[in-house]
Backbone bond lengths (Angstrom), bond angles and torsions (degrees), N, CA, C in turn:
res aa  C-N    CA-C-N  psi(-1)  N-CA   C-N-CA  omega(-1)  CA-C   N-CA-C  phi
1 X - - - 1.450 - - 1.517 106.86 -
2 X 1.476 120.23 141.83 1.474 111.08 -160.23 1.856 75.33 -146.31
3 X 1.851 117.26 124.54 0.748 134.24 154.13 1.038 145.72 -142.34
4 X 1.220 147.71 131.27 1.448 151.93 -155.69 1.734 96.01 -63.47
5 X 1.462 103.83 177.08 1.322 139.31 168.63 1.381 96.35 -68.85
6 X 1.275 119.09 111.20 1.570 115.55 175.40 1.292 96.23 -130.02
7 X 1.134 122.93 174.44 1.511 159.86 156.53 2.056 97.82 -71.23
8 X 1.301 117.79 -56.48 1.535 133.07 -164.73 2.100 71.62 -63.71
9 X 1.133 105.04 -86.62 1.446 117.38 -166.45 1.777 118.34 -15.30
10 X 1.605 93.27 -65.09 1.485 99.60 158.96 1.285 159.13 -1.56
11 X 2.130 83.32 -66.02 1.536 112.09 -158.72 1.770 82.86 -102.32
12 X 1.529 128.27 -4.20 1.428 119.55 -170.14 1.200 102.78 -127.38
13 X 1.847 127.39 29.46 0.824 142.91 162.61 1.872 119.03 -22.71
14 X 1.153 133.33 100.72 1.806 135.22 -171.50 1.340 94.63 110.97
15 X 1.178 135.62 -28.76 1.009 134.99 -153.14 1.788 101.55 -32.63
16 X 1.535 122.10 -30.03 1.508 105.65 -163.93 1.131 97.90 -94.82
17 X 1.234 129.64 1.69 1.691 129.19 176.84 1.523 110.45 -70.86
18 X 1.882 96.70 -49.72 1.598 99.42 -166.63 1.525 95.56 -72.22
19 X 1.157 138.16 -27.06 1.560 146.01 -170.34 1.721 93.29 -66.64
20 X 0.932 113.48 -63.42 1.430 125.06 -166.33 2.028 106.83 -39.98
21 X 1.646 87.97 -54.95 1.511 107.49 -174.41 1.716 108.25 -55.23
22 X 1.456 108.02 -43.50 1.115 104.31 164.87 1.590 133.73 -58.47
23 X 0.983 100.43 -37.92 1.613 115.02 -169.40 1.786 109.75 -62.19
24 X 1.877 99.98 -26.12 1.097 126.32 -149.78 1.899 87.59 -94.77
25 X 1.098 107.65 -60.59 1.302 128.03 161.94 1.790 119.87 -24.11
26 X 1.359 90.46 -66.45 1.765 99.67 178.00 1.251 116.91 -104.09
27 X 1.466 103.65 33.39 1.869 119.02 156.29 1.768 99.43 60.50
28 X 1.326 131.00 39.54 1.197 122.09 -168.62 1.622 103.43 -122.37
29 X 1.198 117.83 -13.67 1.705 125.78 -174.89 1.605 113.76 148.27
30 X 0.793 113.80 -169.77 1.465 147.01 -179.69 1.734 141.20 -114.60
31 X 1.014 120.11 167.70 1.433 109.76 -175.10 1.686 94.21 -106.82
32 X 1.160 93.37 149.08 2.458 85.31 -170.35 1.723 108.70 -109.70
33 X 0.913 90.00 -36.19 1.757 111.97 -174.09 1.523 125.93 173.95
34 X 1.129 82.32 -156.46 2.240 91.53 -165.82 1.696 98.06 -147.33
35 X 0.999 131.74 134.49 1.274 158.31 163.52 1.692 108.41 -105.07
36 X 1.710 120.45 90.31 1.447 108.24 -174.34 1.423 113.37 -122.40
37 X 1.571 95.54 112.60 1.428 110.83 151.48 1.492 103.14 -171.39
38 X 1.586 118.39 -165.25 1.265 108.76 -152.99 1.572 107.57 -118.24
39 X 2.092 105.60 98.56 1.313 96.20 37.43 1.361 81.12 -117.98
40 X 1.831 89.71 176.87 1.464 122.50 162.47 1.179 124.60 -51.18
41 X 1.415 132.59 148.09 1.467 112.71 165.16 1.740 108.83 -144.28
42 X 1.171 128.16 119.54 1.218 134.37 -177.84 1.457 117.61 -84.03
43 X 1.299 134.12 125.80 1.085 150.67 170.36 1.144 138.69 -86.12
44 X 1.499 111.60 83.61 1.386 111.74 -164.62 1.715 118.32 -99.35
45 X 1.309 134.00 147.86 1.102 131.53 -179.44 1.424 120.57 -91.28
46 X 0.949 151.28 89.88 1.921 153.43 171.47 1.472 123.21 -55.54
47 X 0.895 129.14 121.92 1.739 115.67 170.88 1.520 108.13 -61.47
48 X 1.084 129.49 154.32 1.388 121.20 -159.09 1.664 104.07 -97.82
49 X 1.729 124.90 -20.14 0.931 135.79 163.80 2.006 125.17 -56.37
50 X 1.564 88.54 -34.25 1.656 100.54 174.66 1.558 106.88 -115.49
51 X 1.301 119.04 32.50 1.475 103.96 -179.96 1.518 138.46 -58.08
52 X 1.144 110.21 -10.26 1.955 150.44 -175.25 1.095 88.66 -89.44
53 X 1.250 122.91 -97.88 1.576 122.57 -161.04 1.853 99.93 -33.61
54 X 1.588 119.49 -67.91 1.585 121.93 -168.15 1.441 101.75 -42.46
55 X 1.598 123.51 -63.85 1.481 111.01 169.70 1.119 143.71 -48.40
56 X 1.545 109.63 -15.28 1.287 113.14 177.50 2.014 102.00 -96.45
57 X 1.005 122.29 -7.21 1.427 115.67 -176.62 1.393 84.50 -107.03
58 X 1.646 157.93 -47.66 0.846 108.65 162.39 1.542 147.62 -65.80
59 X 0.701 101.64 -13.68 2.167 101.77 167.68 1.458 101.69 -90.14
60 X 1.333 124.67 4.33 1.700 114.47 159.19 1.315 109.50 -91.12
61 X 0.971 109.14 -28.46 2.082 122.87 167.50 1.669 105.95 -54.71
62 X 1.613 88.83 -68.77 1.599 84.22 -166.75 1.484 119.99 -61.75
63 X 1.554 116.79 -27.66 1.475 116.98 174.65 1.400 116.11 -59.55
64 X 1.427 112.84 -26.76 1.469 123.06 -161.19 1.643 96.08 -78.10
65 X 1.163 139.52 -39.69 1.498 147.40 -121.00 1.903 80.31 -146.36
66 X 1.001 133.89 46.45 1.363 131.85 -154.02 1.657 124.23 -31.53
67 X 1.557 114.82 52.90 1.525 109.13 148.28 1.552 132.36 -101.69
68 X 1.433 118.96 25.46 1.377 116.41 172.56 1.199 118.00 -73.28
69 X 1.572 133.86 -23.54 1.045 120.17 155.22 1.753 136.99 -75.85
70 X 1.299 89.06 -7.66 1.997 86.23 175.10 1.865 95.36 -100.75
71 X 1.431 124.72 9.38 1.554 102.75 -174.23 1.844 115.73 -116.50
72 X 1.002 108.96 -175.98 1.475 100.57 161.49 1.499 106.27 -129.69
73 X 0.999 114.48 165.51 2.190 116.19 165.91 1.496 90.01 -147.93
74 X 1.560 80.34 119.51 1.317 107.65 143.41 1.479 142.45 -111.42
75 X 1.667 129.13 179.86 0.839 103.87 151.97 1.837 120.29 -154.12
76 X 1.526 122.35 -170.94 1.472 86.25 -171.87 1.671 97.57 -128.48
77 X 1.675 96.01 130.31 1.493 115.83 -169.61 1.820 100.24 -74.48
78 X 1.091 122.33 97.33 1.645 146.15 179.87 1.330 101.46 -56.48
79 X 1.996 127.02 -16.71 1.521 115.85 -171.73 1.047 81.69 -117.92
80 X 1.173 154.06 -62.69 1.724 128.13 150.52 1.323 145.37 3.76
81 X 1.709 91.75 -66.08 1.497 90.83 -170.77 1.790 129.97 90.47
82 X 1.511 86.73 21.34 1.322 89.49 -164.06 1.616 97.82 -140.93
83 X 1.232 109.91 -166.87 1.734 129.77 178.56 1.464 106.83 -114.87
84 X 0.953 125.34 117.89 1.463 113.13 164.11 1.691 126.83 -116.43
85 X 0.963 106.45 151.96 1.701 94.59 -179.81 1.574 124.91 -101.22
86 X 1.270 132.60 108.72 1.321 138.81 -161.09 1.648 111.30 -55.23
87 X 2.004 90.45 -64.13 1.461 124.72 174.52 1.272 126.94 -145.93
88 X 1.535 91.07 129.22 1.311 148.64 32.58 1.351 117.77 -112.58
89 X 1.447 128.55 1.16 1.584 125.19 -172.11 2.018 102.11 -65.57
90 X 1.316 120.45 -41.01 1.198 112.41 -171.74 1.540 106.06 -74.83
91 X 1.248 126.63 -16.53 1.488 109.70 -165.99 1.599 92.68 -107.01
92 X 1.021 139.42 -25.08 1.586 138.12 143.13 1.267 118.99 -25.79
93 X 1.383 106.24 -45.31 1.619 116.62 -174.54 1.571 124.41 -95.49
94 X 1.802 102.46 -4.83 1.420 128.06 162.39 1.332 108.75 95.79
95 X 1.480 120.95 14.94 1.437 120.05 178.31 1.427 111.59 -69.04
């Protein structure tokens, strides 16, 4: 998750902790680290078997707690070799 200095960010200060707990919770991953400056970028870990479901509970998090619109999630495709962007490039693109 890569997000600016917000005001939204701010006021949802832990926000990747309580995300994390969840993730941790519904057997889907972990929180990995923090990259800080602006912007921020949070590092989350996915099981590679549920990687859908984890992306989709995180951008149900962030919509809920309203930073899905100031962030992006990505993630990085390992048989690729690359970075890809979940959100918003895939739902732009109608996936």
């Amino acid at each position: 998750i890569r997000s600016p200095y917000t005001s939204a960010l701010w006021a949802n200060s832990d926000f990747e902790k309580r995300l994390g707990s969840e993730l941790i919770e519904a057997g889907l991953g972990h929180l990995d680290s923090a990259e800080w400056g602006n912007p921020i970028i949070f590092f989350f870990y996915l099981h590679s078997q549920s990687l859908a479901a984890g992306l989709q509970l995180i951008k149900s998090r962030l919509a809920a707690i309203g930073l899905l619109s100031h962030v992006e999630i990505g993630y990085a495709d390992f048989g690729d070799e690359c970075w890809r962007t979940f959100y918003p490039g895939l739902e732009k693109a109608g996936a």
